[in-house]
N, C-alpha and C positions, 0 to 999 in steps of 0.2 A: 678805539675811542676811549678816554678816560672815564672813569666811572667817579662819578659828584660822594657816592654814596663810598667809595673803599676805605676799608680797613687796612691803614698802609703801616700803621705801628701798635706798638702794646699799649702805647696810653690810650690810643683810639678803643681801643678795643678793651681794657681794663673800665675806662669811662660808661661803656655798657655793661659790664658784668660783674665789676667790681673785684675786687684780691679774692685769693680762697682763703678758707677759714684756716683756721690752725690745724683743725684735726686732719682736713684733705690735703693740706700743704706738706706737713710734716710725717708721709706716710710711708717714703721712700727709704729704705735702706740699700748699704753700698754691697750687699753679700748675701748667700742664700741660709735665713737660718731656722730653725726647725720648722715652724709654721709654714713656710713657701716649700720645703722640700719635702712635707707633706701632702701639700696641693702637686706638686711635679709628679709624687708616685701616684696619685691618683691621677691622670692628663693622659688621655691616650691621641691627643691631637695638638697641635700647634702653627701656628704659623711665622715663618723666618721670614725678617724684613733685612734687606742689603742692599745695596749701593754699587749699580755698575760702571761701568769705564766712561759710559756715555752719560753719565750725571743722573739717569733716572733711578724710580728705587725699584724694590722688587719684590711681590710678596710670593711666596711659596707656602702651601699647606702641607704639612706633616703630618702621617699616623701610622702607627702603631699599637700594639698592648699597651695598656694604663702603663706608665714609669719607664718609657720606655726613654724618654731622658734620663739620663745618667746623672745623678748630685756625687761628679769626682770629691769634692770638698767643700768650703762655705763660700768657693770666689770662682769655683768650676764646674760647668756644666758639658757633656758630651752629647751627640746627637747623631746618630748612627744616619750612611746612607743607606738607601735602598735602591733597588732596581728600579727604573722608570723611563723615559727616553733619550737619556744619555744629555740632553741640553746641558743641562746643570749651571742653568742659571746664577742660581742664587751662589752655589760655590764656587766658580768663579771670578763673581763679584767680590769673595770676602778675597780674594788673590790678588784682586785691585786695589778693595779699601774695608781695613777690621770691620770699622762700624755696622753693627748688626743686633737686632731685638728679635724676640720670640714673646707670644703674646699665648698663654695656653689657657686649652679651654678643658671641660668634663660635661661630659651629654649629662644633662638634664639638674645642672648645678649654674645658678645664675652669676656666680661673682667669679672674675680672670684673673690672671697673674700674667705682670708684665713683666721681661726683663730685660737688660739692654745692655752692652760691654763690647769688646772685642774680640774678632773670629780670625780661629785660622785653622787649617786640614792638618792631621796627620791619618799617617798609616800604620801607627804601632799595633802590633800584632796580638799584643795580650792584648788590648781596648777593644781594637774590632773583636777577637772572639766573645769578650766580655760580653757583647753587645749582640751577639749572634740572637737569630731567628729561629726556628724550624732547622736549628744545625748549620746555617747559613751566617758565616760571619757577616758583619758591617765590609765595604771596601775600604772605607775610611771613614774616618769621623770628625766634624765641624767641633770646636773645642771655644766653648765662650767664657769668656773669662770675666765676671760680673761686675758693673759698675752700678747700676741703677735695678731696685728689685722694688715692686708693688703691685698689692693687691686692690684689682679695680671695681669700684662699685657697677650694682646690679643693674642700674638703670636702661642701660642698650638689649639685655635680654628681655626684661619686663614689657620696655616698649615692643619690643620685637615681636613678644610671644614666642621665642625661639624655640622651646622647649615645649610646647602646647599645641601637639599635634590636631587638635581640632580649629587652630586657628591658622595651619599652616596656607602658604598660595596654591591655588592652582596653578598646576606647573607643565599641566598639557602643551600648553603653545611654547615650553622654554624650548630652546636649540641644545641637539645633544652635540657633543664633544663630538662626535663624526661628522654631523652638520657641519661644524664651523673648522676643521681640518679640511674636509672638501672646497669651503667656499673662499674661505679665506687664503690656502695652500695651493688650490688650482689642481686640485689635486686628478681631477678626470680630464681635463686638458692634458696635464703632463703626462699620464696616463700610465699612474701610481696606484690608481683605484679604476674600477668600472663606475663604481656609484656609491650613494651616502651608506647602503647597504653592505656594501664589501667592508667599507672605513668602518662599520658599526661591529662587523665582525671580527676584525684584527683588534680593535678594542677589547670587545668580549675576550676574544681569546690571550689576550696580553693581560688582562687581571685576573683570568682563571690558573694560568700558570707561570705567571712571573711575577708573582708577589717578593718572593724572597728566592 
């Protein structure tokens, strides 16, 4: 059914909100320079956003030790992999299509950094070691090459309380990652698991020794 009320263009939608001011318009630079690769060495998290074959997008969360992105230069950024369950989503998608951002965050600092450009893989062998862990090189590493870089106002944490653990949810009734690999996976049907408890254990035991 069509909706009387959508927002089907930017005038529609500017008519409510109005332009942004100058100071939030004008915020974006094309390259990372000192100020933003000060915030990257502090970020020991992020999240990669790309575009798969099938038109959807795709978010992926990344972490590591603080700086664990790499500032190659003022128009390059690296992003080591790490072990995980081999999907590898999001880098396959940039094998489809560059376009890709990272959005990085710092526990317990309200304001993000966004950045956005074009991705692609290599395997150069100084880079992964550069990028090593616990003596564990990168396999490869996501190399972004920067178009769009800014620093995002605090508003989404504040509302959030992200940061203000006595305002955090009760998170009793949330569904663990074994939960929803069993239920969604079929995973006791197929008979991959006994129960959500075996799936909770292979979990445990794949972050206690396959970090890097």
């Amino acid at each position: 059914m069509s909706d009387p009320h959508a927002i089907a263009t930017r005038e529609d939608l500017r008519a409510i909100t109005g332009d942004a001011g100058e100071r939030p318009a004008g915020k974006a630079i094309d390259h990372i320079d000192p100020l933003c690769a000060r915030f990257i060495a502090a970020s020991p998290f992020v999240v990669l956003a790309t575009r798969g074959a099938d038109g959807l997008l795709d978010l992926s969360p990344k972490g590591d030790p603080a700086g664990f992105v790499a500032v190659l230069d003022d128009k390059t950024l690296a992003l080591p992999d790490r072990l995980g369950n081999k999907r590898f989503d999001s880098f396959e998608n940039v094998l489809h299509s560059s376009e890709a951002a990272l959005i990085f965050l710092i526990p317990g600092h309200n304001d993000t950094l966004r950045v956005a450009g074009k991705a692609r893989l290599t395997r150069d062998p100084d880079l992964c070691e550069r990028l090593a862990v616990n003596g564990r090189p990168a396999q490869f590493v996501l190399l972004l090459t920067v178009e769009e870089a800014y620093l995002h106002c605090a508003k989404c944490m504040i509302r959030s309380r992200m940061w203000q653990p006595d305002h955090w949810p009760d998170t009793s009734d949330v569904p663990s990652l074994a939960e929803a690999m069993v239920a969604h996976g079929k995973l006791v049907e197929k008979k991959l698991v006994a129960d959500v408890d075996e799936m909770a254990q292979i979990i445990a035991d794949d972050a206690k020794n396959r970090l890097y």
